[in-house]
N, C-alpha and C positions, 0 to 999 in steps of 0.2 A: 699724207697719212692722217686720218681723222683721229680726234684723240676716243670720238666712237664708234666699236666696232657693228658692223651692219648688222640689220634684223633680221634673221631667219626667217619668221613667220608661224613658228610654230607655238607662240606663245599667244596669251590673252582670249579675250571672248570670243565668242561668235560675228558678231559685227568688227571685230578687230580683225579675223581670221580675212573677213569676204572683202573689208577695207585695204589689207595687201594683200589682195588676188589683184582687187581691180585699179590700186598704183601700181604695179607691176603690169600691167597691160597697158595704163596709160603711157606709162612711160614709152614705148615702143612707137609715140608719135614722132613724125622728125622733128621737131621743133627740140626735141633729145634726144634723138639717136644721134643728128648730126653730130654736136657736139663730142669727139671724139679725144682732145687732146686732153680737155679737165670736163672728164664725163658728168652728168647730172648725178648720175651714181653714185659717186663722193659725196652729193649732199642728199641723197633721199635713202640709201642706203640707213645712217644712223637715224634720219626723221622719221622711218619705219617703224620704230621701235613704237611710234603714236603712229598708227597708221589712219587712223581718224582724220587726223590733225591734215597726214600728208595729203590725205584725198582730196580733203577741203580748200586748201592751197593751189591745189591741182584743179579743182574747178573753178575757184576764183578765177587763176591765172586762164582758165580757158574762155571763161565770162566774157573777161576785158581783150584777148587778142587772141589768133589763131597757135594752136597748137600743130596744124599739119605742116604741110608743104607753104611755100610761099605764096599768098596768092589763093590759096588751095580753098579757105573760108569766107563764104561773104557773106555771113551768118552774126560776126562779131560785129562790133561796132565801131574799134577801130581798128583801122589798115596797119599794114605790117610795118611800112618803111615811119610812121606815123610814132610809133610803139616801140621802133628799133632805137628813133630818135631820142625818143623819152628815158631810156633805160641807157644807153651813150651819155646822157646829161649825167642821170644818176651817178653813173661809173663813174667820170671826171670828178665828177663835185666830190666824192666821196676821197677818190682818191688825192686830190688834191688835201684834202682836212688829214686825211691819213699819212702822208709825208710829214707836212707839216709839225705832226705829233712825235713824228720818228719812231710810228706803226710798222709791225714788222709784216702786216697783211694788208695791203695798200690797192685791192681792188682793182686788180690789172686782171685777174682771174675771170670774173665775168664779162670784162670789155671784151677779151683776147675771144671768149664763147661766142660774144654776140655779133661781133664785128662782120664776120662772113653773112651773116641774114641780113644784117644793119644795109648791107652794099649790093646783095641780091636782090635786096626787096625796094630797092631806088633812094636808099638816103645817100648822100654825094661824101665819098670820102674826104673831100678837104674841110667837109662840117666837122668830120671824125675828128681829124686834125687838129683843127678850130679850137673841140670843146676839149679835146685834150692840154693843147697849149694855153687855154683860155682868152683863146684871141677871137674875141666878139666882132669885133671889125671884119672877118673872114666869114661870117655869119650873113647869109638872107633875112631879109628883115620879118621873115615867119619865123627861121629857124630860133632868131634870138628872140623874138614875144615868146614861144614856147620855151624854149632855153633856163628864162629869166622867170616864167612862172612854176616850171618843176624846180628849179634851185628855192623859192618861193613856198612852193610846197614844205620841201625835205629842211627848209630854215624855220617855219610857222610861221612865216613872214608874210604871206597871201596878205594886201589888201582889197579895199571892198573897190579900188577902180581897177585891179589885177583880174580880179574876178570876173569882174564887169567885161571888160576887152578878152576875157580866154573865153568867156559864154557868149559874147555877140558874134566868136569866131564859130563856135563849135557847136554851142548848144548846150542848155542845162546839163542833159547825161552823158555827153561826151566830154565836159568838163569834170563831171562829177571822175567817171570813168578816169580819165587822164589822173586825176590827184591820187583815183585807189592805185593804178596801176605806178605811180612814181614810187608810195610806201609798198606796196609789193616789191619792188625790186628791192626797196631800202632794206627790206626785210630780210630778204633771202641772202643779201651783202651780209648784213649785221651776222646772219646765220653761218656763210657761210666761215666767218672770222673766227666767230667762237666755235666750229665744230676745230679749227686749228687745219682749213684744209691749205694746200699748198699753191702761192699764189705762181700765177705766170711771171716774166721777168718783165726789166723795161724793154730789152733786147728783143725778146719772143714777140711785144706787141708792135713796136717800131718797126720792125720786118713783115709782120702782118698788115698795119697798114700802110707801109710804105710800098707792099706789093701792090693793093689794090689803087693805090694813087697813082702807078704807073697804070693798069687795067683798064681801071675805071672815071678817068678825071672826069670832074664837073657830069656826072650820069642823073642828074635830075633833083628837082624842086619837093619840098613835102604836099604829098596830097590831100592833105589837111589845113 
């Protein structure tokens, strides 16, 4: 339960009015419809209320990665399983500072979301594992340089030889890309805490990925 209730739509300007028409249609991308268990709609429902705001997030996020189907865009610049990875970092790291604090919203909510795309789109669930338990050593030596520069990001910690080795992998704008897309997720985290929505368990996520680690062991290398 959000401690805000959804927007109608029937409030605000003109540009406010045609700005939730067309989040209300974006949404209907799979990239959120999938998500069924802790729907998008918990968190863009009360972000409606700025529905400027939400479009604009909505096209960022479309910017940096695909919003259809898996696969579906070779229009963005970076790949899905590429993207899942970065946003799995985020989650751990986050969640990890969040225990730690004895946070009663501990960012199991959007692992538990992303996890199914994270493993459709070829990220290897034992990485899941990995960056959940923070066992580096379980880690390909891509997955941990990527790994070690989004925690890097999300700390300000980036130095200038960090930078150096993510851009001789990627590329000026797909590095650039990579750092927007770790604070976008950091964001929508941070958001989703303070709207007070309800997080997944350890239970709900543990059984999620422990199904896919029987499915899918060891199903592939980052393509990045």
């Amino acid at each position: 339960m959000s401690r805000v209730e959804s927007a109608t739509g029937n409030q605000g300007s003109e540009a406010d009015l045609t700005a939730f028409s067309e989040v209300r249609a974006l949404l209907g991308q799979a990239f959120f419809t999938e998500k069924t268990a802790y729907p998008p709609s918990d968190v863009f429902g009360p972000l409606l209320h700025a529905p400027r705001v939400a479009l604009k997030l909505i096209e960022l996020g479309g910017a940096l990665r695909s919003l259809g189907k898996v696969g579906a865009d070779g229009e963005v610049s970076l790949p899905d399983d590429f993207v899942e990875f970065v946003a799995i970092v985020v989650f751990a790291h986050m969640h990890d500072e969040a225990v730690s604090r004895g946070s009663e919203f501990a960012y199991r909510r959007p692992m538990f979301n992303h996890v199914p795309r994270a493993v459709e789109s070829g990220m290897r669930p034992e990485a899941i594992q990995a960056l959940r338990n923070r066992d580096d050593g379980a880690l390909f030596p891509k997955e941990l340089d990527l790994a070690e520069f989004v925690r890097g990001v999300l700390a300000g910690s980036v130095d200038d030889r960090g930078w150096a080795q993510m851009q001789d992998r990627l590329g000026a704008r797909r590095t650039i890309e990579t750092a927007c897309y770790t604070l976008l997720d950091f964001f929508f985290c941070r958001l989703e805490a303070a709207l007070g929505l309800q997080d997944a368990t350890e239970a709900e996520l543990d059984a999620l990925v422990n199904q896919y680690l029987r499915s899918h062991r060891g199903s592939g290398k980052l393509s990045l």
